[in-house]
C-alpha positions as CSV (number, residue, x, y, z in Angstrom):
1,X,0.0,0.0,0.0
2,X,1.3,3.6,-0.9
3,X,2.0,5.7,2.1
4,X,2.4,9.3,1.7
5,X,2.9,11.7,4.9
6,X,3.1,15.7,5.3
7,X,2.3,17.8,7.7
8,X,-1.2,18.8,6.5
9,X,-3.3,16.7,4.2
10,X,-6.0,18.9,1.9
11,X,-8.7,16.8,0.6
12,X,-9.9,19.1,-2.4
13,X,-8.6,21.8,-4.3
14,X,-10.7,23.9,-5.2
15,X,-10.5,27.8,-4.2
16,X,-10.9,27.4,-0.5
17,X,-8.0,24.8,-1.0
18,X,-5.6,26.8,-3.1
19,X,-6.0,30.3,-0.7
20,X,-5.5,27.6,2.5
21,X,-2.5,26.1,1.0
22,X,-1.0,29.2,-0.1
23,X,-1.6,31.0,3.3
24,X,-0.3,27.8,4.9
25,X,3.1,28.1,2.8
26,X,3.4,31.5,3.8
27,X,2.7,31.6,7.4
28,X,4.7,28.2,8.2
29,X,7.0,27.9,5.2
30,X,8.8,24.8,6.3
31,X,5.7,22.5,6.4
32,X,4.8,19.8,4.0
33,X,1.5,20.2,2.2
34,X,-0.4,17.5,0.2
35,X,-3.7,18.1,-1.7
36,X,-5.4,15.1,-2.6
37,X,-7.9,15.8,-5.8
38,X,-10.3,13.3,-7.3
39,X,-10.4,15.1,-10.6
40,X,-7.6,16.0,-13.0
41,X,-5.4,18.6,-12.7
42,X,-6.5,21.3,-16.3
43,X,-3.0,23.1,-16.4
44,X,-3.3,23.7,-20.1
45,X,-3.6,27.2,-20.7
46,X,-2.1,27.5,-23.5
47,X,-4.8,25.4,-25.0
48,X,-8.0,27.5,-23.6
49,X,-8.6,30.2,-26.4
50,X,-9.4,27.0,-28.8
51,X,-11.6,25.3,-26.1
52,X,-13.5,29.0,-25.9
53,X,-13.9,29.0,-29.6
54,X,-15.4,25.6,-29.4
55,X,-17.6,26.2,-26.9
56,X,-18.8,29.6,-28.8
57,X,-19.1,27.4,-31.9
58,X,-20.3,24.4,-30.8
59,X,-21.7,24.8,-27.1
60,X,-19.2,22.5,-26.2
61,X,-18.1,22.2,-22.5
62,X,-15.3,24.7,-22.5
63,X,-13.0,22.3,-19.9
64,X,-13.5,19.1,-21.6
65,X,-12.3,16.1,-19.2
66,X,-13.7,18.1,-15.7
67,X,-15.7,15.7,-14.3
68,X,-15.5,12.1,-13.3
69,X,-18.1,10.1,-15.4
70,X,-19.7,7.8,-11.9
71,X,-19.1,10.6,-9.4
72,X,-21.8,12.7,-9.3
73,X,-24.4,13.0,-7.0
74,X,-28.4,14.3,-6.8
75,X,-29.5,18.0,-6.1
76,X,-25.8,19.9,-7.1
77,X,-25.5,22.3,-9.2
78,X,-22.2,21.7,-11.0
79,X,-20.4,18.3,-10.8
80,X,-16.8,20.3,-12.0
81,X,-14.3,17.4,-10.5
82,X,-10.6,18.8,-11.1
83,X,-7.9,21.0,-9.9
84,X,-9.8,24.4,-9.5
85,X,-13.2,23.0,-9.0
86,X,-16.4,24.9,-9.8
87,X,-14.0,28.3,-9.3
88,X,-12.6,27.1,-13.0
89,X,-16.0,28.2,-14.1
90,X,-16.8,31.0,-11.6
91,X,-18.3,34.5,-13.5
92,X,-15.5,36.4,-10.5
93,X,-18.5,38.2,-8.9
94,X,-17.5,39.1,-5.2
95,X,-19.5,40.7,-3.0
96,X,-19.8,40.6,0.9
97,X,-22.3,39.5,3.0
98,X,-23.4,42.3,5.8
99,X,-23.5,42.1,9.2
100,X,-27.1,41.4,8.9
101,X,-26.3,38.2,7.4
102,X,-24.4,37.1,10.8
103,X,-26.7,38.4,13.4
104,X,-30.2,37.0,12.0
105,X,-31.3,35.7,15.6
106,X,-30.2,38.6,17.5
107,X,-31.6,41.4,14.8
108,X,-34.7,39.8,13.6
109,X,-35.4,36.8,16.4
110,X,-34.9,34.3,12.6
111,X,-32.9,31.3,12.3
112,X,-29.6,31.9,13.7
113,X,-26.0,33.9,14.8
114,X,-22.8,33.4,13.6
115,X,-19.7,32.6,16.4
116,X,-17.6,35.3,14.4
117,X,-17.9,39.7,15.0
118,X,-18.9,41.2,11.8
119,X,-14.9,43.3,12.4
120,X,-13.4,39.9,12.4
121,X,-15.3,38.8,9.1
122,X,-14.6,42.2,6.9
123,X,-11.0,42.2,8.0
124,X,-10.3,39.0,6.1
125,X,-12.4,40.2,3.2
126,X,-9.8,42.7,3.2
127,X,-7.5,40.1,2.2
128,X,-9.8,37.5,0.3
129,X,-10.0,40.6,-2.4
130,X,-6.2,40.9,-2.0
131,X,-5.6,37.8,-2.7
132,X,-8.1,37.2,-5.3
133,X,-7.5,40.5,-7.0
134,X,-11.2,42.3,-7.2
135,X,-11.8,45.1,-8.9
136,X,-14.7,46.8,-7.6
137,X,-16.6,50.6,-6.6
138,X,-17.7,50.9,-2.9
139,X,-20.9,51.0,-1.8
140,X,-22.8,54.0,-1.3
141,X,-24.3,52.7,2.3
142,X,-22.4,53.3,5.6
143,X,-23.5,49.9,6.9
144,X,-21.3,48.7,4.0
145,X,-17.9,50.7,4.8
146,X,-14.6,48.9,4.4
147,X,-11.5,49.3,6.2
148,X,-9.6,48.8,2.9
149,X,-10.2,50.0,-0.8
150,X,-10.5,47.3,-3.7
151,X,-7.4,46.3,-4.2
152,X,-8.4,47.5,-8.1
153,X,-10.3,50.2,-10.0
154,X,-13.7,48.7,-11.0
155,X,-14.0,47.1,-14.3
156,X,-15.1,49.7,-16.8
157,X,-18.8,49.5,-18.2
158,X,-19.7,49.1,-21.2
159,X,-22.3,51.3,-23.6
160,X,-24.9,48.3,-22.5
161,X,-24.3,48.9,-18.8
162,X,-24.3,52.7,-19.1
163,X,-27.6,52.5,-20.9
164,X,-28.6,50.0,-17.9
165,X,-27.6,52.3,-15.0
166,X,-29.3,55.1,-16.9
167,X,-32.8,53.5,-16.6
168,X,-32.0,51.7,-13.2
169,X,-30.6,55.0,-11.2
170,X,-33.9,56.8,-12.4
171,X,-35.8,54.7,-9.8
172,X,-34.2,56.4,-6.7
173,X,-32.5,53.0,-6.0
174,X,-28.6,53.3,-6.3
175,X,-26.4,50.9,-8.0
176,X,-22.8,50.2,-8.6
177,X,-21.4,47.8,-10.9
178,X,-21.1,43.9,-8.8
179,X,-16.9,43.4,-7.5
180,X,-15.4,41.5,-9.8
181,X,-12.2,39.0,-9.4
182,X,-10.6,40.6,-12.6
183,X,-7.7,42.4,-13.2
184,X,-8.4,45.9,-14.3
185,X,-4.6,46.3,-14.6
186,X,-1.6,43.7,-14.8
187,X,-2.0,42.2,-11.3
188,X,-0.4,39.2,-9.2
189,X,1.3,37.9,-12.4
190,X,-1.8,37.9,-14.1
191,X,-3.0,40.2,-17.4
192,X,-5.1,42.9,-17.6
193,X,-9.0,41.9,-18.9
194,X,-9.4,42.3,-22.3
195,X,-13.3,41.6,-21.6
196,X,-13.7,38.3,-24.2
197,X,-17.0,38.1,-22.7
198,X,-16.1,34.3,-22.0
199,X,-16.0,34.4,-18.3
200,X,-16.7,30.7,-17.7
201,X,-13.3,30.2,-19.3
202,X,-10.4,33.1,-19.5
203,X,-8.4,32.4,-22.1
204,X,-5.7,35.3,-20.8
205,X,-5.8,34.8,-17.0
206,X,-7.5,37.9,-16.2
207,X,-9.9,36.3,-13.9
208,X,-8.9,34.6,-10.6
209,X,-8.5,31.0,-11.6
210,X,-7.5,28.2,-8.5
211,X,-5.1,26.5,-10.8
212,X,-2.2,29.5,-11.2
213,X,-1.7,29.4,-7.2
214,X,-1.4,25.2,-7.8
215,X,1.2,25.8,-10.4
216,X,2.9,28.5,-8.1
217,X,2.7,26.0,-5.3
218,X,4.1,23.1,-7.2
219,X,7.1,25.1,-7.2
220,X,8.1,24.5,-4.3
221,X,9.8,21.4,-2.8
222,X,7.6,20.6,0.4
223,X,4.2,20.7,-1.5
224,X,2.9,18.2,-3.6
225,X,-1.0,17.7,-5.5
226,X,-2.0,14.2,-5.9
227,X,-4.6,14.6,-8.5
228,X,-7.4,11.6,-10.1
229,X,-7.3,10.1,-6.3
230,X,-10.3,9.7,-4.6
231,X,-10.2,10.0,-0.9
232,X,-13.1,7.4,0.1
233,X,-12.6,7.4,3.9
234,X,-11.2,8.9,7.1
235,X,-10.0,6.4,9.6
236,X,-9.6,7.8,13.4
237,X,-7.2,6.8,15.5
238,X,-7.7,3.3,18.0
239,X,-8.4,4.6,21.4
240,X,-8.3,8.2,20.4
241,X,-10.6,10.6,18.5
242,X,-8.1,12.3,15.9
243,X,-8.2,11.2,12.5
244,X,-4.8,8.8,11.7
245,X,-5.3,8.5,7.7
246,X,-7.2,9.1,4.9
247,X,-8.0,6.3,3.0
248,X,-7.9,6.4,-1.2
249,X,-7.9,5.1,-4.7
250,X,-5.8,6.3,-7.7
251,X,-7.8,5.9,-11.1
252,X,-5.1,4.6,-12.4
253,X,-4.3,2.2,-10.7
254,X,-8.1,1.3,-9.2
255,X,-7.2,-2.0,-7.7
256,X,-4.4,-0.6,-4.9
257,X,-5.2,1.6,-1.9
258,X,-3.3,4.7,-1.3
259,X,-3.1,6.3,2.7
260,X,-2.2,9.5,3.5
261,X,-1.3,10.6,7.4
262,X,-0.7,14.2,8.6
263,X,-0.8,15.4,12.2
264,X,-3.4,17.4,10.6
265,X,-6.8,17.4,8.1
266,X,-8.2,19.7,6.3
267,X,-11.5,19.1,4.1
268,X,-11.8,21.4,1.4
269,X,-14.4,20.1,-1.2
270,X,-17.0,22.5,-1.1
271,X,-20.7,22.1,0.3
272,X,-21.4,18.5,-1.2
273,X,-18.2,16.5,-1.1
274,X,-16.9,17.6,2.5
275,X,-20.0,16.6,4.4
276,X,-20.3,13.2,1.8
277,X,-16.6,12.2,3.1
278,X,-17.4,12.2,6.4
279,X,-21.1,10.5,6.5
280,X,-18.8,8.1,4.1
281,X,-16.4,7.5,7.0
282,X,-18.8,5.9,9.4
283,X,-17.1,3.0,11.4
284,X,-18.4,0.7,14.5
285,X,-17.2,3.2,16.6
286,X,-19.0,6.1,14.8
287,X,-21.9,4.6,13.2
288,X,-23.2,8.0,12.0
289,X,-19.7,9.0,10.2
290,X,-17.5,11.6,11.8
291,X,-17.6,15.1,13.4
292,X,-21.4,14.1,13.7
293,X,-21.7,14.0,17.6
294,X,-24.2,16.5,17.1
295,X,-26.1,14.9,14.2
296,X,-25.8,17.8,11.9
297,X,-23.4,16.4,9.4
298,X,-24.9,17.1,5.8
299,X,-27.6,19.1,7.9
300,X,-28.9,22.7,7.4
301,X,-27.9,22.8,3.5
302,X,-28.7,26.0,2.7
303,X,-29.0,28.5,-0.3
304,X,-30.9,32.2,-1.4
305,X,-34.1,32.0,-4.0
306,X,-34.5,34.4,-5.9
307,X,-36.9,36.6,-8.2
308,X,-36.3,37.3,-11.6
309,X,-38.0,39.7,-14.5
310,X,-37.2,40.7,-18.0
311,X,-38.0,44.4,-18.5
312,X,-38.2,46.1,-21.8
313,X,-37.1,49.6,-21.6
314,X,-36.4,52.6,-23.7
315,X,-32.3,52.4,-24.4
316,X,-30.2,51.3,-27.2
317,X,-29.0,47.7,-25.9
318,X,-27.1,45.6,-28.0
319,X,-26.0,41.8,-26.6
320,X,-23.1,40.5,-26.2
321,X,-20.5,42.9,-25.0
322,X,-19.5,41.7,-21.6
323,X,-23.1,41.2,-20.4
324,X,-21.8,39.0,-17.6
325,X,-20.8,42.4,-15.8
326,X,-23.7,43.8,-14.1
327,X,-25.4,46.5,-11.5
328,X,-26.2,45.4,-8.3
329,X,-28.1,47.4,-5.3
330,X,-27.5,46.8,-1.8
331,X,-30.3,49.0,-0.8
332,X,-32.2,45.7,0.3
333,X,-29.9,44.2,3.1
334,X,-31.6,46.1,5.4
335,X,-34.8,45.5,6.8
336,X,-37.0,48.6,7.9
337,X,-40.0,46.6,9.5
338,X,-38.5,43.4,11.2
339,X,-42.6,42.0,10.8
340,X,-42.0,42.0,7.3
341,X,-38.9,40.6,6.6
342,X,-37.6,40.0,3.2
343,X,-33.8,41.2,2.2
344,X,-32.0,40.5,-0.9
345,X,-30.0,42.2,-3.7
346,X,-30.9,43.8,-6.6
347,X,-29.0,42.7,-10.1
348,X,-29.3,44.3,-13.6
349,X,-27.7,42.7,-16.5
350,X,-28.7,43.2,-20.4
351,X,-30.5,40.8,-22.1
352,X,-31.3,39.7,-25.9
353,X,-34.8,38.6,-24.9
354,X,-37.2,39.8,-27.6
355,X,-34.8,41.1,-29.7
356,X,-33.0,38.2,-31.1
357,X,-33.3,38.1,-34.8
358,X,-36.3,35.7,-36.1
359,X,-37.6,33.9,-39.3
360,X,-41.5,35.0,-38.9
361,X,-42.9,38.0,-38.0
362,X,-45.8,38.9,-36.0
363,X,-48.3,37.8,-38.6
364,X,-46.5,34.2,-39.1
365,X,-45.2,35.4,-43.0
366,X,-41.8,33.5,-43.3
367,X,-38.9,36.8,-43.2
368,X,-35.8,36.8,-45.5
369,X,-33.3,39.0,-46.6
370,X,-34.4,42.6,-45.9
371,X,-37.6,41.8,-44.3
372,X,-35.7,39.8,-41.7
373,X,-33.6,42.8,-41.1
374,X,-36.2,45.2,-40.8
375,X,-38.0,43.3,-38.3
376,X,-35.5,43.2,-36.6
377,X,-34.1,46.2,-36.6
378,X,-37.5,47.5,-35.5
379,X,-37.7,45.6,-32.6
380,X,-34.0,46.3,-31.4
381,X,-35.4,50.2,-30.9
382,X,-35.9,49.1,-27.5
383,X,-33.7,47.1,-24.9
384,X,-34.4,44.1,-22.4
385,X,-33.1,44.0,-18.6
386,X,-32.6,41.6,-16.9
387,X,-33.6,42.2,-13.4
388,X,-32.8,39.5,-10.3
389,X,-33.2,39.5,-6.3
390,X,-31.2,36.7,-4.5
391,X,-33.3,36.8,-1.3
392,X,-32.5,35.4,2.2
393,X,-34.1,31.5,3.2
394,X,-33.4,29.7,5.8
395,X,-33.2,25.9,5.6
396,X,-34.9,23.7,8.0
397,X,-32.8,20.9,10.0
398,X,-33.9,18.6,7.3
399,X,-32.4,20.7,4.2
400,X,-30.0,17.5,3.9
401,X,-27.5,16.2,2.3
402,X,-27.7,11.9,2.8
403,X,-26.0,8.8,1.5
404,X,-27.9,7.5,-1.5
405,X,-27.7,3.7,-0.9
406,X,-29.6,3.6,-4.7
407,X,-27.0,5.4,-6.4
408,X,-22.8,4.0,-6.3
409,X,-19.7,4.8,-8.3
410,X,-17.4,2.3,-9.4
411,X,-16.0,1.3,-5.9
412,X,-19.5,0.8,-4.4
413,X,-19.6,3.8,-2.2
414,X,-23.2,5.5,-1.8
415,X,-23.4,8.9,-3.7
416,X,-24.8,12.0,-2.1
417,X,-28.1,12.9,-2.5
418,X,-29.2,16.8,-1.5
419,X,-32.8,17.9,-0.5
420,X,-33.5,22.0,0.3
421,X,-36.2,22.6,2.6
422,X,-36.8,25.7,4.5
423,X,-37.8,26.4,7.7
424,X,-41.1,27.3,8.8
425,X,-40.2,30.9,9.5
426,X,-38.7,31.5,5.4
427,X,-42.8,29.5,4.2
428,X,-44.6,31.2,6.3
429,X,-43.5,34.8,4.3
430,X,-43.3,33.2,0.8
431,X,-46.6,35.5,-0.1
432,X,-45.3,38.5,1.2
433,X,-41.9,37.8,-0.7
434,X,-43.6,36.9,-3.8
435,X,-45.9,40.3,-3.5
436,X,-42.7,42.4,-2.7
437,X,-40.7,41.6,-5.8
438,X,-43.7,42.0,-8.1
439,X,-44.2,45.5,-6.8
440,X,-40.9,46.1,-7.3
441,X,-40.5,44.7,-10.7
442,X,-43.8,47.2,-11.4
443,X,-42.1,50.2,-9.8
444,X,-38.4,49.7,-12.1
445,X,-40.8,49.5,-15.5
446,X,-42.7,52.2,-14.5
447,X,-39.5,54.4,-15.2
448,X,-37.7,54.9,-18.8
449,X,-41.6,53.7,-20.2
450,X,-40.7,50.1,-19.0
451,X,-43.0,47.1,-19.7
452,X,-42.7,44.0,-17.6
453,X,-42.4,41.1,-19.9
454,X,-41.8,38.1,-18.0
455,X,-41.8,37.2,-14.4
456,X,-40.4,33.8,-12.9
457,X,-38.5,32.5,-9.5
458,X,-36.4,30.0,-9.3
459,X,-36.9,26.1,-8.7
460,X,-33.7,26.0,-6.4
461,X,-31.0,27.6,-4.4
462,X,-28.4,29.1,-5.5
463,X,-24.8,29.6,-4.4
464,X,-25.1,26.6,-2.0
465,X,-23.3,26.1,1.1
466,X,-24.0,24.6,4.5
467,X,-23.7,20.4,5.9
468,X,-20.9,21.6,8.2
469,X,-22.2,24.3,9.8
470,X,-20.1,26.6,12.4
471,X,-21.2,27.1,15.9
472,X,-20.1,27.8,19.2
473,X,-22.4,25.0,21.0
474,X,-21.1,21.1,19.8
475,X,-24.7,20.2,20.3
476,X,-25.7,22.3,17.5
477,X,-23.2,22.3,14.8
478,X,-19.9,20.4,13.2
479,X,-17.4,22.9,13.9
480,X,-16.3,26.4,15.3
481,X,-15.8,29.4,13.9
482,X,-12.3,28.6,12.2
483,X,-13.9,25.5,10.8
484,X,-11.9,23.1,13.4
485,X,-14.6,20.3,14.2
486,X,-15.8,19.8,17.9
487,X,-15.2,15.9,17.8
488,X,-11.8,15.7,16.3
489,X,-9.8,18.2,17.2
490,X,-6.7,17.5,13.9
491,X,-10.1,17.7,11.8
492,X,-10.8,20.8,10.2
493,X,-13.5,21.6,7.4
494,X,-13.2,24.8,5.5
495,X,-14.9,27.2,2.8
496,X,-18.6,27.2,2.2
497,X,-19.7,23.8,4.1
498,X,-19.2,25.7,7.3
499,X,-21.7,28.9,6.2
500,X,-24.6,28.6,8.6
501,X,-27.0,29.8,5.9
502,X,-26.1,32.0,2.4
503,X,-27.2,35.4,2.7
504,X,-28.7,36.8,0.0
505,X,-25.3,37.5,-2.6
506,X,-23.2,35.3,-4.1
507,X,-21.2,33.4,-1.1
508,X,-17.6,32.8,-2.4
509,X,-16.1,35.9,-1.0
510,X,-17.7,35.1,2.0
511,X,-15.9,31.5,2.3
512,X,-12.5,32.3,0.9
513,X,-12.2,34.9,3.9
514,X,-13.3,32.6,6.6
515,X,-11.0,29.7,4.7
516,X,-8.2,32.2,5.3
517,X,-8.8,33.2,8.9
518,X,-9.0,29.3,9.5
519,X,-5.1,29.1,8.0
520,X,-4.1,31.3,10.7
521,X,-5.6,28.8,13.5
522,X,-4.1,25.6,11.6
523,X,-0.7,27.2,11.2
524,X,-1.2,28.3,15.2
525,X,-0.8,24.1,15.8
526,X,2.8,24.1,14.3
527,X,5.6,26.0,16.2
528,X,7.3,28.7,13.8
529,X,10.0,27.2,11.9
């Protein structure tokens, strides 16, 4: 059996693990650091303006080989399985949660607190954007003020998104353009954005991308990436409750088992595959799988709904140029009458919807040649906005995450299977939610001669997080606040599993800055060398 032995063993490497192992390296740079990575590692950049021309020409996946065909599991959102994980295909938005987000039980009498001061949070969002490289405009709200300026000017907008703000600002509701992990100058080693409007996959390196701090890594001698190795279990110690080994399988070689031992663990594979490990590492002597004293692993999965509307207004839009980059208002995060509570954001982005070109018109006549274009042309007088709210939910105990005994990869472990349920709290103001966001969808159209022409919410929650959640009571969470599990204490889970719930804006800001406040605490358990 292949042993392998370092200081700290990473199980994932996605963003949460590429800003713990680089921290790690920086604050204790004589340890030994292995990640362990199911997927492949994609270090072929050279390679990635053809896969974006595919994937414009063909709608091809733009990272072919960035899954693993049997290892998948019910209820996610993206199955990415490589070096970078899902942040290979991130958009780079970055915005912060507010304190609101952290004080829900002692503001509103809802859900939940954090264990963690808002001062503590927003200083390592400081260095999250730091590290990440955001470009970004501050917000115009005191409750949002920042101790530091982003670390880059905010991305120019475009003629769309001037037109956009136009329309948007004339509602009294103010907007700023969302933070974006793009460099708006050479930055970090990394070019400036040339805005190829291909997001999903950079072909220059403009956009924060996991794999550049791997390759920087790899560079040095103490830190190594095992890549298309599956961890399958965590085995703890006889007589004691630390975890001795993790337990894997090299695709290559399927029929040998590979071990891994470190003094210490870190899981880093995001809100589906962290909690899956360790239900998947259930024993006689824990039945229920580890750090689950408390019977919350895979437990509060949580999420934000949201509210969307396509609004035809009066402004010269034309698609494509950059249309990822949007407005976004904060206005919402707080709450003016705690009896009706409903917070969220506010997002504009352009939109082709009822302009696209078309081969009928309005009558059903077949359109060709210059009929086409003038039918088109007089349609495109106007422009579409696309208008969103990601709003606050809370999940109930039973938004889970479970083994799915009907459902095994190739070694015959269970898969994961994830159900969202909300608590009773988030249902019983669904009506009042739903009423909120038509009235504001009405109120935006009613300036610039807006029409409405499409309302819809969404059928699940997005920017996922939770099965590990953080807590100051063992009784009623996995871990504390720097992700170190109550049961074991060499056991650490980091990044979004440990989010109590996900706000109401995207949530990977949020969980690279606690991932990087929990590298101080891990490097804490070595002496300085």
């Amino acid at each position: 059996m292949p042993r392998y032995e370092s200081d700290v063993c990473i199980i994932g490497s996605g963003i949460t693990a590429a800003m713990l192992a680089l921290k790690l390296s920086e604050l204790r740079p004589n340890l030994s650091i292995t990640v362990v990575e199911a997927g492949k590692r994609l270090f072929d950049t050279e390679n990635r303006m053809a896969y974006r021309q595919r994937s414009i020409d063909y709608a091809e996946n733009a990272w072919p080989g960035d899954f693993i065909e049997d290892q998948a599991a019910q209820g996610v959102i993206s199955r990415t399985m490589a070096v970078g994980g899902s942040a290979l295909h991130w958009g780079g938005t970055c915005n912060r949660f507010s304190e609101e987000d952290l004080r829900l039980k002692s503001m509103f009498g809802l859900y939940t607190d954090w264990p963690l001061a808002w001062a503590e949070l927003e200083k390592f969002y400081c260095e999250a954007e730091r590290r990440l490289g955001v470009s970004g405009e501050p917000s115009p709200f005191v409750e949002d003020r920042r101790s530091e300026p982003y670390p880059m000017a905010a991305m120019a907008m475009t003629h769309n998104l001037i037109e956009l703000k136009k329309w948007a600002d004339q509602s009294g509701i103010p907007f700023q353009t969302t933070p974006q992990a793009k460099n708006t100058e050479p930055y970090d080693g990394r070019a400036k954005c040339i805005r190829c409007n291909t997001c999903a996959i950079c072909p220059t390196g403009a956009r924060y991308s996991p794999d550049y701090t791997f390759r920087r890594l790899l560079q040095r001698k103490n830190f190594a990436l095992h890549d298309q190795t599956l961890v399958r279990k965590l085995v703890i110690d006889d007589g004691k409750s630390t975890v001795a080994a993790a337990e894997a399988v090299n695709y290559q070689k399927p029929d040998e088992t590979v071990e891994y031992r470190a003094p210490v663990f870190a899981l880093t594979s995001g809100y589906c595959w962290s909690p899956h490990l360790l239900l998947l590492s259930r024993s006689p002597r824990f039945p229920n799988g580890l750090a689950n004293s408390s019977g919350l692993v895979g437990r509060y999965m949580c999420g934000h709904a949201f509210q969307s509307a396509m609004i035809e207004i009066d402004a010269k839009i034309y698609p494509g140029m950059n249309e990822q980059h949007g407005l976004i208002s904060r206005q919402f995060f707080r709450v003016k009458d705690r009896e009706k509570f409903v917070r969220h954001d506010l997002r504009v982005w352009e939109s082709a919807t009822g302009h696209e070109p078309r081969m009928r018109g309005a009558d059903g006549r077949i359109l060709l040649g210059d009929g086409l274009l003038a039918d088109w042309r007089q349609r495109a007088q106007r422009g579409t906005a696309r208008v969103r709210g990601y709003y606050d939910v809370h999940p109930d105990r039973d938004s889970s995450l479970t083994l799915d005994a009907s459902a095994k990869n190739r070694f015959g472990d269970p898969l994961p299977k994830i159900e969202h349920r909300l608590d009773a709290a988030t249902q019983a103001r669904r009506d009042f939610t739903r009423e909120h966001f038509q009235q504001l969808f009405q109120n935006l159209a009613k300036t610039g001669n807006g029409k409405v022409l499409n309302t819809g919410a969404g059928n699940y929650l997005d920017h996922p997080a939770g099965g590990c959640r953080m807590g100051s009571d063992p009784a009623s969470s996995v871990c504390d606040s720097f992700g170190q599990t109550h049961d074991h204490e060499n056991l650490f889970v980091a990044g979004s599993p440990t989010l109590p719930n996900a706000g109401c804006t995207n949530g990977t800001l949020t969980f690279v800055a606690l991932t990087l406040r929990s590298a101080e605490r891990l490097a804490a358990r070595f002496a300085q060398g």
